[in-house]
N, C-alpha and C positions, 0 to 999 in steps of 0.2 A: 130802479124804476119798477112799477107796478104795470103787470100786463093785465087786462080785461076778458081780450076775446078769447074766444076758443075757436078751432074749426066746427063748423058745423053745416049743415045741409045748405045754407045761405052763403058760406064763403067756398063750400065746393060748386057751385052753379058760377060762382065768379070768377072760379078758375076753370068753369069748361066743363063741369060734370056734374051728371045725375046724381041724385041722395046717394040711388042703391047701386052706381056704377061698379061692374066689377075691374074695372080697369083702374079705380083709385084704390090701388093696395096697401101696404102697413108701409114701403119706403114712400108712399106719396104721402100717406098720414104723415108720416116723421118730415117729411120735407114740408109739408105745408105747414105744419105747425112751426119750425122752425124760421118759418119765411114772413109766417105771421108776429109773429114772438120779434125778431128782427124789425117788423116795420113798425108794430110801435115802439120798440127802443128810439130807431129811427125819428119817428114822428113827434115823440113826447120830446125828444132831443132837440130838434129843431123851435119846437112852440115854447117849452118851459118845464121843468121836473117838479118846481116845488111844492106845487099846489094840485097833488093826484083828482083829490076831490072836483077838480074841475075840470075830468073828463068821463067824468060818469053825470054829468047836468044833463038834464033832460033835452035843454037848447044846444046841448054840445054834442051827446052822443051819436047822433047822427051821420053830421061830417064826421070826427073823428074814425066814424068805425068804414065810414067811405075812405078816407086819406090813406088808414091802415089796409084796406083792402086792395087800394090803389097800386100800394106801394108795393105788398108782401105777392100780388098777384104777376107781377112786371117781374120779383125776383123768383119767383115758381115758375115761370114760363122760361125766362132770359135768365138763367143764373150767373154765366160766366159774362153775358154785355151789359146786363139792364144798368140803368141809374134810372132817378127819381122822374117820372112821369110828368108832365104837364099839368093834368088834373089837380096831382097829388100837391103840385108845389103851390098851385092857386089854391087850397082847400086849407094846408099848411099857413100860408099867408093871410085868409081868413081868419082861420083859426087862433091865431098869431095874436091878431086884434081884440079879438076878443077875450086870450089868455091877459095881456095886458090891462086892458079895462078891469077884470076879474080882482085885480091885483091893487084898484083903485078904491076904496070905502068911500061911502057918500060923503064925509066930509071934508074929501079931497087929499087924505092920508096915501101914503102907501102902507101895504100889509109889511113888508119888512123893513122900512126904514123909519115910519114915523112921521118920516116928512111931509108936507104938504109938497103938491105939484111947483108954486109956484116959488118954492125954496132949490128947488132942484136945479 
């Protein structure tokens, strides 16, 4: 799997902290990067792996980088209780749908099999 984000000044405010907070130190760096890194394996896991390209779409990246936020922020906060969030699993199930569609060619193909829909 291919991870995208990084932490940065937008996913420290989503975990609770200023840009220049001195209270996010080099173990918070490591932890939230790892928390991040983890949610989208998490996330890409859940939706689909094969088609990376279709979470850097302009109509995609959005949720996606919300679902990952969602999810890595629930596991930086609650490490030892969290599971997947509410948000994250509606945003996931969206997401879902439209991985699927993605997967469809106009002329009713799928990308890996060749089939039409109505052979399936």
């Amino acid at each position: 799997m291919t991870t995208f984000l990084k932490v940065d000044d937008e996913f420290k405010r989503v975990l609770g902290f200023l840009p220049d907070d001195e209270s996010f130190d080099a173990q918070s760096q490591v932890r939230a990067s790892s928390a991040l890194t983890a949610a989208e394996n998490y996330v890409q896991g859940a939706i689909g792996q094969e088609n990376q390209a279709f979470y850097k779409r302009d109509d995609i990246q959005t949720l996606y980088k919300l679902a990952c936020f969602a999810v890595a922020a629930n596991w930086f906060n609650h490490p030892s209780t969290a599971v997947s969030s509410t948000t994250a699993k509606s945003i996931i199930g969206q997401l879902r749908g439209s991985y699927d569609e993605s997967e469809v060619s106009d002329n009713g193909t799928t990308a890996e099999s060749g089939q039409t829909e109505s052979e399936d």
